[in-house]
N, CA, C and O atoms as a GROMACS GRO file, in nm:
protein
  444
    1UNK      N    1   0.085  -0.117   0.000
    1UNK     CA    2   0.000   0.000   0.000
    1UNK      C    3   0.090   0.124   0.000
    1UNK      O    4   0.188   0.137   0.072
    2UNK      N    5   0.047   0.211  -0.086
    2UNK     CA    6   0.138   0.333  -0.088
    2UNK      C    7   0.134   0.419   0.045
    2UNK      O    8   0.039   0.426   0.124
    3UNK      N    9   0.242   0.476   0.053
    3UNK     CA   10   0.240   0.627   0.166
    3UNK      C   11   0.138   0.710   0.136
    3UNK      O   12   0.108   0.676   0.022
    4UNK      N   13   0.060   0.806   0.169
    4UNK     CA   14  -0.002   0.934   0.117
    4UNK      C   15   0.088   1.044   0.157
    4UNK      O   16   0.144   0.990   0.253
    5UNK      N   17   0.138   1.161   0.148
    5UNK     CA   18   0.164   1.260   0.175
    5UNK      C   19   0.058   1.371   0.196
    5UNK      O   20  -0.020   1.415   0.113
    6UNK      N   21   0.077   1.418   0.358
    6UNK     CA   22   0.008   1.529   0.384
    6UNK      C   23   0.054   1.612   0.394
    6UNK      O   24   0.149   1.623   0.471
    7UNK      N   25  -0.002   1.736   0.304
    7UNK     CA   26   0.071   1.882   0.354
    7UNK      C   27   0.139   1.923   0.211
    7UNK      O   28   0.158   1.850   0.114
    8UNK      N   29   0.172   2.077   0.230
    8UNK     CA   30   0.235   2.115   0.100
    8UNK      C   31   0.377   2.043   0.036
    8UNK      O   32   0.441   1.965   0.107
    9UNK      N   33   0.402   2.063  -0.048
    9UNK     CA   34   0.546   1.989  -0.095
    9UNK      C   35   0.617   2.073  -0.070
    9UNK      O   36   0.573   2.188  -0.074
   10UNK      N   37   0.765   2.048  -0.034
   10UNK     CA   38   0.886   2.076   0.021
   10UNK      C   39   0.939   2.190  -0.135
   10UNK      O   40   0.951   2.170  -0.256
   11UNK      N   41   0.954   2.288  -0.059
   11UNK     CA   42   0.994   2.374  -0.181
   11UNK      C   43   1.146   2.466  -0.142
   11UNK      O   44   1.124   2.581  -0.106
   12UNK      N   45   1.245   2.436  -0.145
   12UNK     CA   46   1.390   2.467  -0.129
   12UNK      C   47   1.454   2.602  -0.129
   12UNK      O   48   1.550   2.650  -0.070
   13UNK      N   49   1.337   2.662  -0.244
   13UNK     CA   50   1.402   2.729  -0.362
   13UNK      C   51   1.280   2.859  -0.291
   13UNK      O   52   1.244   2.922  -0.391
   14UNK      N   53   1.228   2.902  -0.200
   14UNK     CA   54   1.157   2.993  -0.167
   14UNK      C   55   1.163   3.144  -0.153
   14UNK      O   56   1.214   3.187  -0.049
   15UNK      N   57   1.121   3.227  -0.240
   15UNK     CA   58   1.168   3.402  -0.167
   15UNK      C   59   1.213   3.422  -0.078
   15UNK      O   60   1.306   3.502  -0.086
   16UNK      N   61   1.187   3.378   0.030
   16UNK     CA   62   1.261   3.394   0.165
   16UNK      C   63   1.430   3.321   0.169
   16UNK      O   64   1.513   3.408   0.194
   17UNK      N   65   1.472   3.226   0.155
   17UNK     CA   66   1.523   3.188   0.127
   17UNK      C   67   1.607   3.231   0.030
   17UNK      O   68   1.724   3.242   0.067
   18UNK      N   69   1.579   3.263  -0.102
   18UNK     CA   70   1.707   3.355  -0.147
   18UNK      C   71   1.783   3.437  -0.092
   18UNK      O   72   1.905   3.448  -0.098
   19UNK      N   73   1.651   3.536   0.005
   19UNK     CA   74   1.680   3.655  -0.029
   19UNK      C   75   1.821   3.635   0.137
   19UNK      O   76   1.925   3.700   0.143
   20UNK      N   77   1.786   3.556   0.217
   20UNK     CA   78   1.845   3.559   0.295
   20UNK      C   79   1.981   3.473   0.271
   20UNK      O   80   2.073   3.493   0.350
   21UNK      N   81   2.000   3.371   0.158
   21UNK     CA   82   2.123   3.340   0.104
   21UNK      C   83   2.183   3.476   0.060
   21UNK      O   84   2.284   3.502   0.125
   22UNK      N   85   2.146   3.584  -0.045
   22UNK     CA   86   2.214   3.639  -0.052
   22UNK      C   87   2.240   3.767   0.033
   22UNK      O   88   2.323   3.855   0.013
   23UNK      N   89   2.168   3.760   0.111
   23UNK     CA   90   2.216   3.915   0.243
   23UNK      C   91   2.337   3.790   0.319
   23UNK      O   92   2.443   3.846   0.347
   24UNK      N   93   2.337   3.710   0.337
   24UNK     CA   94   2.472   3.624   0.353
   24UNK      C   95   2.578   3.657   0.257
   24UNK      O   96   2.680   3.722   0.280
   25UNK      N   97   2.537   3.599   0.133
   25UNK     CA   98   2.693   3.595   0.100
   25UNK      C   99   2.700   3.728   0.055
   25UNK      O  100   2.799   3.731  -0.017
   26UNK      N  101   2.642   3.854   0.057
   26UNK     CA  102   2.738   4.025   0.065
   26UNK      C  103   2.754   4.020   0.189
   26UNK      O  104   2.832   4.114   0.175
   27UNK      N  105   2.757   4.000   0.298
   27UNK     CA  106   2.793   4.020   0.440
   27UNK      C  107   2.935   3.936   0.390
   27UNK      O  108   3.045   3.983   0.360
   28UNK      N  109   2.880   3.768   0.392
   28UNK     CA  110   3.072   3.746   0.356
   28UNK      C  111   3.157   3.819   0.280
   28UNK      O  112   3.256   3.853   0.345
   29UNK      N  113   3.157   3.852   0.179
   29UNK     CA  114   3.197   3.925   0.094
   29UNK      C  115   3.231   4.045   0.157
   29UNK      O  116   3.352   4.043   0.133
   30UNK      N  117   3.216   4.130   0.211
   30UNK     CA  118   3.250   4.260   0.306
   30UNK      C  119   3.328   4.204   0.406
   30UNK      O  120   3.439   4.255   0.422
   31UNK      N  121   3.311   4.156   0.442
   31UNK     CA  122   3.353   4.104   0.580
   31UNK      C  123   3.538   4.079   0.541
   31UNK      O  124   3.639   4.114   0.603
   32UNK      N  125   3.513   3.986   0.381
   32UNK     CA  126   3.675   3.941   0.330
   32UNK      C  127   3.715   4.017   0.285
   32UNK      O  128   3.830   3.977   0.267
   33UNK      N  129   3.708   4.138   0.234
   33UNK     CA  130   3.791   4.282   0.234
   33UNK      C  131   3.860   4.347   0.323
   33UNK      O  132   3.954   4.425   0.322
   34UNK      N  133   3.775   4.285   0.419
   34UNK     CA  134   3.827   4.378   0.590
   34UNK      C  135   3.976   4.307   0.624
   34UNK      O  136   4.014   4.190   0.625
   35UNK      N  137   4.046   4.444   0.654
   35UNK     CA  138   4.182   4.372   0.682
   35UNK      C  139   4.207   4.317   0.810
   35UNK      O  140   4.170   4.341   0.926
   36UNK      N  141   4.277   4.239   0.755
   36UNK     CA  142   4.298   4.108   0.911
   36UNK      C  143   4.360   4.153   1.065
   36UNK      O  144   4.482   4.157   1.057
   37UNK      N  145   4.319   4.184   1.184
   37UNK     CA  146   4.440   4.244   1.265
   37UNK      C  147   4.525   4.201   1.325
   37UNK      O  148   4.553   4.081   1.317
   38UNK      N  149   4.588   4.280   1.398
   38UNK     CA  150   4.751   4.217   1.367
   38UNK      C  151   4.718   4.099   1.485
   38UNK      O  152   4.612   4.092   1.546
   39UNK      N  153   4.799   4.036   1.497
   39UNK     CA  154   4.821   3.935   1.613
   39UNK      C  155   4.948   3.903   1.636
   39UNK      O  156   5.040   3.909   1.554
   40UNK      N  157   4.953   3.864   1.760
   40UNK     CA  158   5.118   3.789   1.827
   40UNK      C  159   5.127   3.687   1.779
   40UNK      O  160   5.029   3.612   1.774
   41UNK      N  161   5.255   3.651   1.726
   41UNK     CA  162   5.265   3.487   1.685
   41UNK      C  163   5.222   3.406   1.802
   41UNK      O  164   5.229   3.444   1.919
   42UNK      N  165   5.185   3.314   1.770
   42UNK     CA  166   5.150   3.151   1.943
   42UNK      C  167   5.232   3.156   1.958
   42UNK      O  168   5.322   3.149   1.874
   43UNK      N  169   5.242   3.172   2.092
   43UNK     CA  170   5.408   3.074   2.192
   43UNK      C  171   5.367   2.961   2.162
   43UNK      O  172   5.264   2.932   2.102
   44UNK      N  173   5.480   2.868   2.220
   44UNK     CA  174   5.490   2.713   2.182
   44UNK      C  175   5.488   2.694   2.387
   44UNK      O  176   5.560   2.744   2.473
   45UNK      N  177   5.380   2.604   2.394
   45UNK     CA  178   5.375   2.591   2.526
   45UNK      C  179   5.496   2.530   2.602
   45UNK      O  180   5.572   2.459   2.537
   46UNK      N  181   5.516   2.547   2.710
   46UNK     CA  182   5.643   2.515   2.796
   46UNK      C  183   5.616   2.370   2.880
   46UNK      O  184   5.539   2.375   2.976
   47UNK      N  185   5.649   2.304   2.862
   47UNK     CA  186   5.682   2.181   2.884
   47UNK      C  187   5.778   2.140   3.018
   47UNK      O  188   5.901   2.138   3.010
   48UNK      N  189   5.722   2.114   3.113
   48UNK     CA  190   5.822   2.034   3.244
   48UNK      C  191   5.792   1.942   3.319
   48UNK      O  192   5.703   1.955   3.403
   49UNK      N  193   5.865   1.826   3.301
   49UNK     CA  194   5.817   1.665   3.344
   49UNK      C  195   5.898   1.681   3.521
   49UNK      O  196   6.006   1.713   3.572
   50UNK      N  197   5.798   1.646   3.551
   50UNK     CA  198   5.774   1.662   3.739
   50UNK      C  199   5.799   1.563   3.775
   50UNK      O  200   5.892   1.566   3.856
   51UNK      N  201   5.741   1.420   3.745
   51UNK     CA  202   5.769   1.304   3.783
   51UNK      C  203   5.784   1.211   3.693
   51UNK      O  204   5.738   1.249   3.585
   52UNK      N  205   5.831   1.096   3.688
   52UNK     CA  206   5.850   1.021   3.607
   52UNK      C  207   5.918   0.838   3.659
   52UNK      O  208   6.031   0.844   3.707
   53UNK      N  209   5.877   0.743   3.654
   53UNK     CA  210   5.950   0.621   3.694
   53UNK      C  211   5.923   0.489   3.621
   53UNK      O  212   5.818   0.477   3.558
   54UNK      N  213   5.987   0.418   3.626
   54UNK     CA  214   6.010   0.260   3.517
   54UNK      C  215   5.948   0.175   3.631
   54UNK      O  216   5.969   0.210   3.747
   55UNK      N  217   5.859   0.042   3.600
   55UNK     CA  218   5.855  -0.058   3.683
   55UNK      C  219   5.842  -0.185   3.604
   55UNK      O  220   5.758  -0.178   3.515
   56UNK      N  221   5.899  -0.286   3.616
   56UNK     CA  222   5.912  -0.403   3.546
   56UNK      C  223   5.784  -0.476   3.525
   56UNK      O  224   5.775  -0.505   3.644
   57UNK      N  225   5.687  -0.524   3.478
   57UNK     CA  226   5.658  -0.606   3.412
   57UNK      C  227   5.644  -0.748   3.390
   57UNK      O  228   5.708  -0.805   3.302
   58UNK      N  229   5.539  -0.825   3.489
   58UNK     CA  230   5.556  -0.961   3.462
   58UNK      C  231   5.447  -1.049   3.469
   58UNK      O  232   5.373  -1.074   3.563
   59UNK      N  233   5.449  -1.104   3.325
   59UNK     CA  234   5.368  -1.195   3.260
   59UNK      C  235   5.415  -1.372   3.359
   59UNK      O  236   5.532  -1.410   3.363
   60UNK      N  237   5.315  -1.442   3.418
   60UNK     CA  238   5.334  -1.561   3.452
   60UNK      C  239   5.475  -1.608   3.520
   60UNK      O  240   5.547  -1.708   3.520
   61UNK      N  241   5.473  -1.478   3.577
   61UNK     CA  242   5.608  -1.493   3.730
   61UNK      C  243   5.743  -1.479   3.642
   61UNK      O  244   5.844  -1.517   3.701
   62UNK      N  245   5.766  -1.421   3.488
   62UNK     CA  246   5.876  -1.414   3.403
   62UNK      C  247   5.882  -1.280   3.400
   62UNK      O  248   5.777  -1.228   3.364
   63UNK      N  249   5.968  -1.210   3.426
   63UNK     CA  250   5.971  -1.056   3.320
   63UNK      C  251   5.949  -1.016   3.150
   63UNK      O  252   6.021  -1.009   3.051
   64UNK      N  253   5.846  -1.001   3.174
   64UNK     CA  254   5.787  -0.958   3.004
   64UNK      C  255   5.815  -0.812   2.919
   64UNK      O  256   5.800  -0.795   2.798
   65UNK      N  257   5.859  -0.710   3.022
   65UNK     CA  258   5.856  -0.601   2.998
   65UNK      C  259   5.869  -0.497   3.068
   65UNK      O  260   5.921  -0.524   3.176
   66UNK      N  261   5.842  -0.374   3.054
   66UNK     CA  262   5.828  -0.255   3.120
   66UNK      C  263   5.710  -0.146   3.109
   66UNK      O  264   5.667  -0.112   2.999
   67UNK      N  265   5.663  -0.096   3.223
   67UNK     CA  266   5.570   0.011   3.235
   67UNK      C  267   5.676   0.204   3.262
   67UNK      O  268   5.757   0.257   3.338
   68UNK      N  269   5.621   0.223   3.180
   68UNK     CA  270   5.643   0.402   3.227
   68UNK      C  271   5.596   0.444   3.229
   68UNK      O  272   5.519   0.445   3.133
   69UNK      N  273   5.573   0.543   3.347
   69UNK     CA  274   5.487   0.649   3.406
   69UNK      C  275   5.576   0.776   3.392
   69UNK      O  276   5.690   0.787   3.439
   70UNK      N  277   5.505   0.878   3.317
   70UNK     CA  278   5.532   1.051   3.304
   70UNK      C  279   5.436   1.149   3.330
   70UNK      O  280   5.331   1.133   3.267
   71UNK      N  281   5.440   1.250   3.409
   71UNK     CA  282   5.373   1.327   3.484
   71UNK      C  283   5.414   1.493   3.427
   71UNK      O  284   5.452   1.584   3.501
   72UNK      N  285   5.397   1.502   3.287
   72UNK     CA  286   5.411   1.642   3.271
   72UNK      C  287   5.372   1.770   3.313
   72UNK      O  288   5.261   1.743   3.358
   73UNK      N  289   5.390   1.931   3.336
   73UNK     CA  290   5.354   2.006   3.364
   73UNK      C  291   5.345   2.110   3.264
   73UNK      O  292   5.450   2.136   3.204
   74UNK      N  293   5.234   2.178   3.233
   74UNK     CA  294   5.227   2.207   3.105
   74UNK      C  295   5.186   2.352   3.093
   74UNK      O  296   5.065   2.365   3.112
   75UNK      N  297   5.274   2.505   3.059
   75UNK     CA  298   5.218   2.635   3.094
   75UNK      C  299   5.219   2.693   2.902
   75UNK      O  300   5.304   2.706   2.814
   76UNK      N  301   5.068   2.710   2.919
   76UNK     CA  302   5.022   2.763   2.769
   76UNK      C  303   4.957   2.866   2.803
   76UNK      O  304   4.839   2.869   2.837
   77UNK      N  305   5.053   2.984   2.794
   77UNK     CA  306   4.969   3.175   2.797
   77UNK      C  307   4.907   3.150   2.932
   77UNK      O  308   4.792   3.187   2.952
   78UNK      N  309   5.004   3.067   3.062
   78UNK     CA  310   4.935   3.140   3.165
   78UNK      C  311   4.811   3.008   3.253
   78UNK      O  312   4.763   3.024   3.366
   79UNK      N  313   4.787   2.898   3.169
   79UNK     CA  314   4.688   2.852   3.204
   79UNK      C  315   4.812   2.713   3.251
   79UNK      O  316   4.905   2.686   3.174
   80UNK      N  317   4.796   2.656   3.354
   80UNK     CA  318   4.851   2.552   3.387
   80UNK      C  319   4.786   2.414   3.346
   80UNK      O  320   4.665   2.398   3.331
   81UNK      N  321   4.898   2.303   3.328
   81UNK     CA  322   4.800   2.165   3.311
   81UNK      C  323   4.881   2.066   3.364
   81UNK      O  324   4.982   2.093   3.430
   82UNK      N  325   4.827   1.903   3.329
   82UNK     CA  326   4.904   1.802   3.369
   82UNK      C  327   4.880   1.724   3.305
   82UNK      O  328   4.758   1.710   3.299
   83UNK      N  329   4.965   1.618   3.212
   83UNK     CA  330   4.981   1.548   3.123
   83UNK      C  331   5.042   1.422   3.183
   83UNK      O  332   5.162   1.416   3.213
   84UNK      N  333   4.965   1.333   3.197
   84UNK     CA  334   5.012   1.192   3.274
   84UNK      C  335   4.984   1.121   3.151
   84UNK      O  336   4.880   1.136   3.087
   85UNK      N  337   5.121   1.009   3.106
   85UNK     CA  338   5.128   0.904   3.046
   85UNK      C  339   5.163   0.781   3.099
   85UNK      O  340   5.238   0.773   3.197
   86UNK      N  341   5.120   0.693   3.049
   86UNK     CA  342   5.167   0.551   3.101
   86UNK      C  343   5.204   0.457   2.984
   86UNK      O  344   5.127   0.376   2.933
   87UNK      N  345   5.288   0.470   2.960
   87UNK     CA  346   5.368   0.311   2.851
   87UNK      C  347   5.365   0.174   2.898
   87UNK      O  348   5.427   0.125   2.992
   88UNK      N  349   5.269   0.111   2.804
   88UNK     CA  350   5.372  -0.046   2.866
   88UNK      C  351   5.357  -0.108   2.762
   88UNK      O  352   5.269  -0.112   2.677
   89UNK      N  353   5.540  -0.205   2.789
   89UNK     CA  354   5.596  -0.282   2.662
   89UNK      C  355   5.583  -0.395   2.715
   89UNK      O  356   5.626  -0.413   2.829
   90UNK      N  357   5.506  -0.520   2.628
   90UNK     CA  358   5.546  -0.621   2.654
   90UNK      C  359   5.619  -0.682   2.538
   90UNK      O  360   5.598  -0.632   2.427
   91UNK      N  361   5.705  -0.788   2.548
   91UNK     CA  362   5.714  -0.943   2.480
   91UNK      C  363   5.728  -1.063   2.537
   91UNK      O  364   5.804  -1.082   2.632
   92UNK      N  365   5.635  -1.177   2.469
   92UNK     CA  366   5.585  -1.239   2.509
   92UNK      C  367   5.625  -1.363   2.375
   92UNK      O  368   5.635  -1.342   2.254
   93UNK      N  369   5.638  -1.466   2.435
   93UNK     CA  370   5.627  -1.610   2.342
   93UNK      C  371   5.495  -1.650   2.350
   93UNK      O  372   5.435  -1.697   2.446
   94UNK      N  373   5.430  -1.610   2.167
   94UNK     CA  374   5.315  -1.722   2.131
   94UNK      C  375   5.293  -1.820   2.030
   94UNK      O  376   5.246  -1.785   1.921
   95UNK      N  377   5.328  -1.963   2.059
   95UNK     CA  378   5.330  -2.056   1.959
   95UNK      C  379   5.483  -2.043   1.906
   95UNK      O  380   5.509  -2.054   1.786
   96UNK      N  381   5.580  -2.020   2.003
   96UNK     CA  382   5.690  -2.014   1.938
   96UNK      C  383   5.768  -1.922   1.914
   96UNK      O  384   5.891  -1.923   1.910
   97UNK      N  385   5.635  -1.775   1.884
   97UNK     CA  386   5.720  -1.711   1.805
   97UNK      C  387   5.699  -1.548   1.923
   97UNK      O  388   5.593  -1.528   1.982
   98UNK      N  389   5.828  -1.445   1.936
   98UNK     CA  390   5.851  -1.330   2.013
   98UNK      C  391   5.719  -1.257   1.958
   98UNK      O  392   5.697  -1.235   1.839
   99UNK      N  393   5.648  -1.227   2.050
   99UNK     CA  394   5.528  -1.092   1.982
   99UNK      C  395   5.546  -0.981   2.064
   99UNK      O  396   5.578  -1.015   2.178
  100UNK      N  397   5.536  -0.843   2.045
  100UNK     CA  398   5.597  -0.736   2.126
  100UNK      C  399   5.434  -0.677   2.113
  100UNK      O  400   5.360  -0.681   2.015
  101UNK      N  401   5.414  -0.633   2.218
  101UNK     CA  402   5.289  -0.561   2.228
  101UNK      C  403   5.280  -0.472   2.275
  101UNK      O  404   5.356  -0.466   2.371
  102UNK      N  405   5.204  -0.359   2.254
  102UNK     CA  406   5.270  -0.162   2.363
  102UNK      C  407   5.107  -0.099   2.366
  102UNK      O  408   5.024  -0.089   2.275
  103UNK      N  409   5.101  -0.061   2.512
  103UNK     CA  410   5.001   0.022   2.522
  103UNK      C  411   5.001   0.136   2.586
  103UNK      O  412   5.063   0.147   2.692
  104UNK      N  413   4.940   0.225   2.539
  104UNK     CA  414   4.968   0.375   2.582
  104UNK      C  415   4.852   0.501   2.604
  104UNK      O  416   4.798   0.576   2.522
  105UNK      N  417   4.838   0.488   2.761
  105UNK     CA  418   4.746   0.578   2.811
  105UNK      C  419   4.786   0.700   2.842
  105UNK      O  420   4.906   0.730   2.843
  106UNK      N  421   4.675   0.796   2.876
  106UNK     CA  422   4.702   0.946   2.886
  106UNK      C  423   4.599   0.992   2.939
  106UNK      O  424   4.492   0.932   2.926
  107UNK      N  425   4.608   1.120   3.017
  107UNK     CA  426   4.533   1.157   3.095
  107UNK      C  427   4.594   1.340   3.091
  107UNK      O  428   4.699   1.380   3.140
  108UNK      N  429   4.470   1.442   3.002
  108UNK     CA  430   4.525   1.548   3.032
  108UNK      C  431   4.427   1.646   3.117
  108UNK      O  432   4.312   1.675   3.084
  109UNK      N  433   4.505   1.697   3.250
  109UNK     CA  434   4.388   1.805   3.304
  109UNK      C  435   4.435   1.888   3.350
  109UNK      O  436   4.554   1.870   3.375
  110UNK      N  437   4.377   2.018   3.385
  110UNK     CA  438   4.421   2.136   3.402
  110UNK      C  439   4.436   2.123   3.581
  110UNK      O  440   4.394   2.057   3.676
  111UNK      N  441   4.511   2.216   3.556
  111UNK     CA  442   4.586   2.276   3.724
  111UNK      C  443   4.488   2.290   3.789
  111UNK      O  444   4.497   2.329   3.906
   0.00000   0.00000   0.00000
């Protein structure tokens, strides 16, 4: 059984609708003439690792690897942060053969 449609048909293309596409694009158009003002180049944020330590790693009572933990401190124009990572490397024998596996978390929040 077919759909019916109620109501007028969808019309895209309406007076209103032009007229307000084009009071848009002369507003853009003005707008990209206007000269750009000046600005400071970005600093490049400052970077200082606070804490940091290695802990070994072990798969089935063997040493498989290593975990690292980094605790950055992070000053961008004034606003402080903290950048915690965690690495961990394993390798591991499967079926014979060395497989190296790495996972890597992060955690960023402000001061």
């Amino acid at each position: 059984m077919p759909t019916e449609i109620v109501g007028p048909p969808f019309t895209p293309t309406c007076g209103r609708a032009i007229a307000v596409g084009r009071c848009l694009a002369s507003v853009a158009l003005c707008v990209g003439w206007l000269p750009a003002p000046a600005c400071a180049p970005a600093q490049q944020p400052k970077e200082k690792t606070i804490a940091q330590w290695y802990e070994a790693a072990y798969v089935a009572g063997s040493r498989a690897g290593y975990v690292h933990t980094r605790v950055d401190e992070i000053d961008s124009d004034g606003f402080l942060s903290l950048r915690a990572t965690v690495e961990l490397r394993l390798t591991i024998r499967r079926n014979g053969q060395a497989v190296s596996l790495t996972m890597e978390t992060g955690n960023h929040e402000l001061a």
